[in-house]
N, C-alpha and C positions, 0 to 999 in steps of 0.2 A: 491477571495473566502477565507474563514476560515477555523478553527479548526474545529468550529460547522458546517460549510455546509461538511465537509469529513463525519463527523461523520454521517452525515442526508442521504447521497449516499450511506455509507458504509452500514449502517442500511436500506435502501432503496434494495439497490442490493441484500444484504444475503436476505432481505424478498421475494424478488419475487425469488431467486434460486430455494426455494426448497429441496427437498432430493435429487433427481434424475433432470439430465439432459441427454438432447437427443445432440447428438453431429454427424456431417457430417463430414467424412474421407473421404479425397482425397485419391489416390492410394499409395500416397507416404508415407504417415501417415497410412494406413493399411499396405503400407510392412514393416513400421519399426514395428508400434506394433503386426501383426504376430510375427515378430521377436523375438521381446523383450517374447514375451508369450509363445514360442513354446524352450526359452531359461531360463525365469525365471519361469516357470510352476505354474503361482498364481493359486490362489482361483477360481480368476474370471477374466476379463478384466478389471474390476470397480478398481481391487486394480491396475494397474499398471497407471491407468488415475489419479488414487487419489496419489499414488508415484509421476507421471511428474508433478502431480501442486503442490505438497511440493517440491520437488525441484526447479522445475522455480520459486517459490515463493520466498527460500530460495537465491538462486542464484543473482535474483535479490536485494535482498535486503543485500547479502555481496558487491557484486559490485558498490551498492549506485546508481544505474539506478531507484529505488523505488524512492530516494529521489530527482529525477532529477524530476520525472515524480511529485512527489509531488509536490514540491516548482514552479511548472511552472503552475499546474492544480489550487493549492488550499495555496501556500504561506506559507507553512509545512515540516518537514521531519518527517521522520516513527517515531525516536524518540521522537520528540512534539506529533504524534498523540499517541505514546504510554503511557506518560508521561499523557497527556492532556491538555496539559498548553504550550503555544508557548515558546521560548526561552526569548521572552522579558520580559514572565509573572513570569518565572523560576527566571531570573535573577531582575526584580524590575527595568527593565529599562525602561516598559510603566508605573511608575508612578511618575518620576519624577514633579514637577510644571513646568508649561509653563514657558519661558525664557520672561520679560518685556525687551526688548531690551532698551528703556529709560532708564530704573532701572538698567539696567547690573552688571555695574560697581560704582554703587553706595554703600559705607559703612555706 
């Protein structure tokens, strides 16, 4: 996969999200966020689920686990998708000419 198939899933996924999602809590994911709620007393519950996914977002992407999961899915890291331009297209290393291996070494 490419640059352009991230960008077509990324764009694919945000479309069908949404504004709102419906989310299933096991017991143990309601007793931490009881927790976290009845200790950080938001607004709502919406903001403490929208905190965990900037952070796990965040987290993952200083630990370079983004870009594991990148370059294994789509042959990329966050900085090429940020960027838009893979590192060979950055660097001018996809346009060298083909090698004539006859020709090689000929002056």
């Amino acid at each position: 996969m490419t640059l352009d198939d991230l960008n077509d899933e990324i764009t694919e996924s945000y479309s069908s999200l949404g504004d709102e999602l419906d989310v299933t809590l096991d017991r143990e994911t309601r007793n931490e966020l009881a927790l976290l709620e009845t200790a950080m007393e938001p607004e709502s519950t919406d903001e403490l689920v929208r905190r965990a996914i900037h952070m796990l977002f965040q987290t993952t992407v200083e630990t370079g686990n983004i870009d594991f999961h990148l370059r294994s899915g789509f042959d990329v890291t966050y900085d090429e998708y940020l960027s838009g331009m893979t590192f060979d297209e950055m660097t001018g290393a996809d346009n060298y000419p083909s090698m004539d291996d006859e020709r090689r070494y000929q002056f």
